[in-house]
Structures are given as structure tokens and as C-alpha cells.
C-alpha positions as CSV (number, residue, x, y, z in Angstrom):
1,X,0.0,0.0,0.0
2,X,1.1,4.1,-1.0
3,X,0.0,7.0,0.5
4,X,0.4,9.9,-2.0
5,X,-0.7,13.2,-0.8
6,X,-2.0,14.6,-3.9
7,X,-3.1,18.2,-4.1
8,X,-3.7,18.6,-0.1
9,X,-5.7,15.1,0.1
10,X,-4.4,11.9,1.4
11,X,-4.3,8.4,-1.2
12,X,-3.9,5.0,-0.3
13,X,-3.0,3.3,-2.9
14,X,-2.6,-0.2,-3.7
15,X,-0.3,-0.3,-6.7
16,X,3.4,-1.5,-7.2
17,X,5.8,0.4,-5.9
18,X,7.8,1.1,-9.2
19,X,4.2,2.0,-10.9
20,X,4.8,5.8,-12.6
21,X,3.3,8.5,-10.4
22,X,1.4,9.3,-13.6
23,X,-0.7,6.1,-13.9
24,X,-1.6,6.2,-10.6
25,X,-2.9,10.1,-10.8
26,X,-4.7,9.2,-13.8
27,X,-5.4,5.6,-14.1
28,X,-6.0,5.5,-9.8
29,X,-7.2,8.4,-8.4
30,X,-8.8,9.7,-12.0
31,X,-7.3,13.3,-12.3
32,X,-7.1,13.4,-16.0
33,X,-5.3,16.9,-16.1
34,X,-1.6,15.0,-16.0
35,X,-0.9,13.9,-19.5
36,X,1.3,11.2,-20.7
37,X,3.4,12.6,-23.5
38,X,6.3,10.2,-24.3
39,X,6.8,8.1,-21.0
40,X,10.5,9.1,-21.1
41,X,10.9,12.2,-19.4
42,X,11.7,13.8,-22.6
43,X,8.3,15.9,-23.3
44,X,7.6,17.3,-20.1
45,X,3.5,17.1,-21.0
46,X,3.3,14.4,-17.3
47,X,5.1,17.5,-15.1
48,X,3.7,17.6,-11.8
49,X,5.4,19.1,-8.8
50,X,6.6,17.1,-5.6
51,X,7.0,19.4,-2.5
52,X,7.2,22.3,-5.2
53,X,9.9,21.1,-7.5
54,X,8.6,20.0,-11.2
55,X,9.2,16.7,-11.7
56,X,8.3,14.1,-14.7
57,X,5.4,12.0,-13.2
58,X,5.7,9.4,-16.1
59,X,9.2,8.1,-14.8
60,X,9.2,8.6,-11.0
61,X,8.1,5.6,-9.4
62,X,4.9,6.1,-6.8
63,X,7.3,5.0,-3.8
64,X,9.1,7.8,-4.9
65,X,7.0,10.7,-4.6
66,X,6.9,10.9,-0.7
67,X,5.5,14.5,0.1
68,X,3.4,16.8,-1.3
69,X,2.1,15.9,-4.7
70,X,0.5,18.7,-6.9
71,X,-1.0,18.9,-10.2
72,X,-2.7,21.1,-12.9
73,X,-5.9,20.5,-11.0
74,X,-4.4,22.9,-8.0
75,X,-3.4,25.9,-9.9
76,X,-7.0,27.4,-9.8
77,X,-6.3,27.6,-5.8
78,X,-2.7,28.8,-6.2
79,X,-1.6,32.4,-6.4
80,X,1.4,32.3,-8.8
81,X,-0.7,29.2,-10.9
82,X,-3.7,31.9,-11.1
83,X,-1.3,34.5,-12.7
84,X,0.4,31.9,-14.9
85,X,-3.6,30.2,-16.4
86,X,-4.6,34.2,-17.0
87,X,-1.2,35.3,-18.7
88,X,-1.7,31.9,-20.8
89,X,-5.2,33.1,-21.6
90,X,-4.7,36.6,-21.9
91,X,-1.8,35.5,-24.7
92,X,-3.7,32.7,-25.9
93,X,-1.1,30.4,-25.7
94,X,-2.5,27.0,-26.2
95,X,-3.3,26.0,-29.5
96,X,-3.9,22.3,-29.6
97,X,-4.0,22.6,-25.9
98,X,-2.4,18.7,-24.5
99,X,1.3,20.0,-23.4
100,X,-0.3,22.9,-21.7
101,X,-0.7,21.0,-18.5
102,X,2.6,20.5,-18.1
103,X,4.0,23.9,-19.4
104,X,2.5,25.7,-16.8
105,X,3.3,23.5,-13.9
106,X,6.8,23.8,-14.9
107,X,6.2,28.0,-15.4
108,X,4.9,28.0,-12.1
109,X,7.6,26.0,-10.7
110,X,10.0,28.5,-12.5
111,X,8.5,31.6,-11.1
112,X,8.0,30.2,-7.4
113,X,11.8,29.3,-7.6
114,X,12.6,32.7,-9.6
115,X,10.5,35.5,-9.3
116,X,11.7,37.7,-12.0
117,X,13.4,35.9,-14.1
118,X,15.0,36.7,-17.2
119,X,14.6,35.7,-20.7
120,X,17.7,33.3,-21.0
121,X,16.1,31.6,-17.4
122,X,13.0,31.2,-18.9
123,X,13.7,29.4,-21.8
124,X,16.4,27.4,-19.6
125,X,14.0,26.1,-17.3
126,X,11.3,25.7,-19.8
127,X,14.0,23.7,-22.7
128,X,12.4,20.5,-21.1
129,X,8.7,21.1,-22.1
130,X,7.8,20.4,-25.3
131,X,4.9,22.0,-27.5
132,X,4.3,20.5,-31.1
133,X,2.2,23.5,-32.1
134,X,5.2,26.0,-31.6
135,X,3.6,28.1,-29.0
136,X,7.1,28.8,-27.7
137,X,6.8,32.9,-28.5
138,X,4.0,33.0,-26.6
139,X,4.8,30.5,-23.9
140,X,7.7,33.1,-23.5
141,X,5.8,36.1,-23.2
142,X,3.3,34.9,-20.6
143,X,5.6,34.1,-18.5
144,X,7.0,37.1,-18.5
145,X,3.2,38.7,-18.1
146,X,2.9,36.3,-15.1
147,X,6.1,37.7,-13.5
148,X,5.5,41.1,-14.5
149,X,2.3,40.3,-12.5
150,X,4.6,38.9,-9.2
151,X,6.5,41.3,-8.9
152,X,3.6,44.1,-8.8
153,X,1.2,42.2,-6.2
């Protein structure tokens, strides 16, 4: 048996404890939002965080992932998330829409770690996620909206 404390609630889980954290958000306790991209850590489309870090849920085992758990279901209740969703909407970022997930778990990250960050940082930290559409100009600028927005609340 795992306990996972996903988003503020408490799992127990009875899956194997090398099963990807991603199957057991998705396939376990049904939160969709976490996608499964390329199941080699390459994509970044599973990112989740794991006591605030972005992580790849698609290759870190479940007994791995002791602490706290959070996914693109939680950024409606989190202040930085909140500025990070609007500047993507504001900026209409997503096109086809499935990396998004994990593009703004790892912008969030980013800006929680790095509150003004440059432009060079931002495209550092972001070099893992991957967005077949292109959306890159635009994943650019609204993180630089969102901490634009930071840095003036």
C-alpha cells in the first residue's frame, strides 16, 4: 500500500511500488489533467510538482514521490498558478491545448523558484517542455506577463 498526498488530500493506494506516479494520478485516483506525452521524461506534458519542485510523473516511481504531490488540478487555488492560467489566456497560448498541463506546472515552478526571471532563465528552465504547435513565442511572453504580474502584487 502508498500513501500519495495529492493536491492537499491523502491516497492510499494499492499499486506496485515502481508504478509511474502518472498512472496512478490518472489511471488511480482519476485526475485526468496529467498527460502522458512520451513516458520518457523527454516531453515534459506528465510535469507535476513534488513538494514544489517539477518533476516528470511518467518516470518517477509512486514509492518515490513521498511528500506533497501537486497537479494542474491545484493551480485554480494557487496564487502564482492563477497568474500563470490568465497570462496563458490573456496571450492565448494554447493551440492544440495537450502539453499545456505540463507547461504551466513547470512555469509555475519557475516563477516560485525565480520571481523575475530573465529571458535566458526562462527558456532554460522551460527547454524540457515540449509544444508540437510551436507556441514557444508565446509560452515566452506569458511568463513574462505572469512575472511582470509577481513582482507588482
Amino acid at each position: 500500500m502508498i500513501s500519495l498526498t495529492i493536491n492537499g488530500q491523502q491516497h492510499e493506494l494499492d499499486v506496485p511500488d515502481d508504478m509511474p506516479l502518472l498512472w496512478a494520478i490518472r489511471d488511480v485516483v482519476g485526475m485526468k489533467g496529467t498527460k502522458f506525452g512520451c513516458g520518457i521524461a523527454q516531453c515534459g506534458s506528465c510535469t507535476v510538482h513534488l513538494d514544489g519542485v517539477a518533476i516528470r510523473s511518467c518516470v518517477t516511481p509512486v514509492s518515490a514521490a513521498q511528500g506533497e504531490v501537486t497537479t494542474i488540478e491545484a493551480m485554480a487555488e494557487d496564487a502564482v498558478g492563477q497568474k500563470v492560467q490568465q497570462a496563458w489566456l490573456d496571450l492565448g497560448v494554447a493551440q492544440c491545448g495537450y502539453c499545456q498541463g505540463g507547461q504551466i506546472m513547470n512555469a509555475t515552478a519557475l516563477l516560485k523558484k525565480t520571481p523575475k526571471p530573465d529571458t535566458q532563465e526562462i527558456i532554460d528552465a522551460m527547454a524540457g517542455n515540449l509544444c508540437r504547435c510551436g507556441t514557444y513565442n508565446r509560452i515566452l511572453a506569458a511568463i513574462e506577463r505572469a512575472a511582470d504580474q509577481e513582482a507588482n502584487s
